[in-house]
C-alpha positions as CSV (number, residue, x, y, z in Angstrom):
1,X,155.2,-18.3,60.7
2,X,152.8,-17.2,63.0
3,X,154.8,-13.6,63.7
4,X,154.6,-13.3,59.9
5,X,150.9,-13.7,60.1
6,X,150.3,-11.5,62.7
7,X,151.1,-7.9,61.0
8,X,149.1,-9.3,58.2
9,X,146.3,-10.4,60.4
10,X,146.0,-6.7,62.0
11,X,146.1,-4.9,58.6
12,X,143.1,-6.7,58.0
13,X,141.4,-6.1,61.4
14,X,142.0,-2.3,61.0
15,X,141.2,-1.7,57.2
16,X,137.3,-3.8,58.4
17,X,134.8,-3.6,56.1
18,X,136.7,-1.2,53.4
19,X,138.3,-4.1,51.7
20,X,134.5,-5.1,50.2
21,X,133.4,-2.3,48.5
22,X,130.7,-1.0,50.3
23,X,129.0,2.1,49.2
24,X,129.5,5.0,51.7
25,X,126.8,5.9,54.2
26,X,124.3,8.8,52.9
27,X,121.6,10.2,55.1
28,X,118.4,11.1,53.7
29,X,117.6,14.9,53.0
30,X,114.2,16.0,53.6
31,X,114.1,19.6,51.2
32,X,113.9,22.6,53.5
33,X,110.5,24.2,53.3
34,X,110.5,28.2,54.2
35,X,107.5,29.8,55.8
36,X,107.4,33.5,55.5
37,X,104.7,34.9,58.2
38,X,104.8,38.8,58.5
39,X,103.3,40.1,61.4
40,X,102.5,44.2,62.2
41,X,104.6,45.9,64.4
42,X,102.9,46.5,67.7
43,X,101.1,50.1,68.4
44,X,102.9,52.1,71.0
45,X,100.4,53.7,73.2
46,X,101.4,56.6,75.1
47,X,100.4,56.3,78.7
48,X,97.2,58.1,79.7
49,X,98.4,61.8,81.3
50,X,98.2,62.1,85.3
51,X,94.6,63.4,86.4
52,X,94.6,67.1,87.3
53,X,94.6,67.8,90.5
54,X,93.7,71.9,91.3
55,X,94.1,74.1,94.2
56,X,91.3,75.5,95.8
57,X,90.5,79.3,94.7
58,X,89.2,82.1,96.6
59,X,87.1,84.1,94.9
60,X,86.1,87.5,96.5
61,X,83.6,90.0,93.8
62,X,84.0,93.4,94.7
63,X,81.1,95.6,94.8
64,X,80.8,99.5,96.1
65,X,79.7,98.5,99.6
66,X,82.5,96.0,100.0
67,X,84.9,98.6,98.4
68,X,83.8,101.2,100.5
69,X,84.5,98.6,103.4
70,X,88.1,97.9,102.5
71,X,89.1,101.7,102.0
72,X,88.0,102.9,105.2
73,X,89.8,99.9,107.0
74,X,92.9,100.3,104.5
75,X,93.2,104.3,105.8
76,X,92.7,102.8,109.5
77,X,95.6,100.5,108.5
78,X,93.4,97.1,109.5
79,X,92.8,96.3,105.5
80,X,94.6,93.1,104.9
81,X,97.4,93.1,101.7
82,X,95.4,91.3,99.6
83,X,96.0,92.2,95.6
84,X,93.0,92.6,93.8
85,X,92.2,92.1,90.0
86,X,89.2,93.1,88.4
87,X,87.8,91.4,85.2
88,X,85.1,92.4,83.4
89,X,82.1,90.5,82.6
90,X,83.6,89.6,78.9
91,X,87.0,88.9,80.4
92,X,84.8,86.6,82.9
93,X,83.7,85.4,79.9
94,X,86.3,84.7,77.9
95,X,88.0,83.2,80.8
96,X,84.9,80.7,81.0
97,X,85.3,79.8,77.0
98,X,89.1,79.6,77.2
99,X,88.5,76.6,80.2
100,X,85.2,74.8,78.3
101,X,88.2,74.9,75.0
102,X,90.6,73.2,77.3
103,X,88.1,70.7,78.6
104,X,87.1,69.6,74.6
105,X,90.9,69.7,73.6
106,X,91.4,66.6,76.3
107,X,88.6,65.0,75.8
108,X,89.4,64.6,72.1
109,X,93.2,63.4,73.1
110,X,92.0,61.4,75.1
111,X,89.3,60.1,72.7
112,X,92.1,59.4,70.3
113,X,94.3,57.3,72.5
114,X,91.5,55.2,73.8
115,X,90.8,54.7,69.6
116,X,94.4,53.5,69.0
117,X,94.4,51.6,73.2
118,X,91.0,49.4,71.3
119,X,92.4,48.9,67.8
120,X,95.7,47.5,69.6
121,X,93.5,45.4,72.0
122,X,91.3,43.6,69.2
123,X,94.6,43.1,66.6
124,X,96.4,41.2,69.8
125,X,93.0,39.6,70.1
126,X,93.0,38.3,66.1
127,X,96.7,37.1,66.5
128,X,95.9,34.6,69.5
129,X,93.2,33.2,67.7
130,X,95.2,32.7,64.7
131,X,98.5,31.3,67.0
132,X,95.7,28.4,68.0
């Protein structure tokens, strides 16, 4: 009797708690709550352009005595092969207003991206003190 018993006996061991009913096991849900936060895109800054560095500029003025001076030693052959170039006084000038222009068109770029360097520096300012 007891080998008849037996296969019973495990059919109820492995069918467990099924055999009453129970209800099955349901976890609780929470509802998903979505949080939109939009942030700008960061500025991009161009690097600052590489200071200027010149070469250094000889500057000789020609006058009639010094003129004078080079002709005579240019027919005894002891002139030196320099090139000369003449500029007038308003070509001088010119030359001078044509620099000063160049000077105020970098000050103003530069003007500009030290504008847009601050503006990026105070909006990463405002997001760290709204990240706290």
């Amino acid at each position: 009797m007891s080998l008849k018993l037996l296969p019973i006996l495990l059919l109820i061991i492995c069918s467990g708690c099924s055999l009453l009913g129970s209800k099955p096991y349901v976890p609780e849900v929470k509802p998903v709550e979505v949080v939109t936060i939009t942030k700008p895109a960061a500025v991009y800054h161009p690097p600052l352009p590489n200071k200027i560095f010149t070469k250094p500029v000889e500057w000789t003025v020609l006058t009639p005595s010094t003129m004078t001076e080079y002709l005579n030693d240019l027919e005894k052959g002891e002139a030196p092969t320099n090139v000369y170039y003449g500029v007038s006084p308003m070509g001088y000038e010119n030359l001078a207003l044509n620099m000063a222009e160049l000077k105020r068109y970098i000050r103003q770029v530069l003007s500009i991206i030290n504008y847009y360097q601050d503006l990026d520096k105070a909006n990463t300012k405002e997001e760290e003190k709204e990240g706290e």
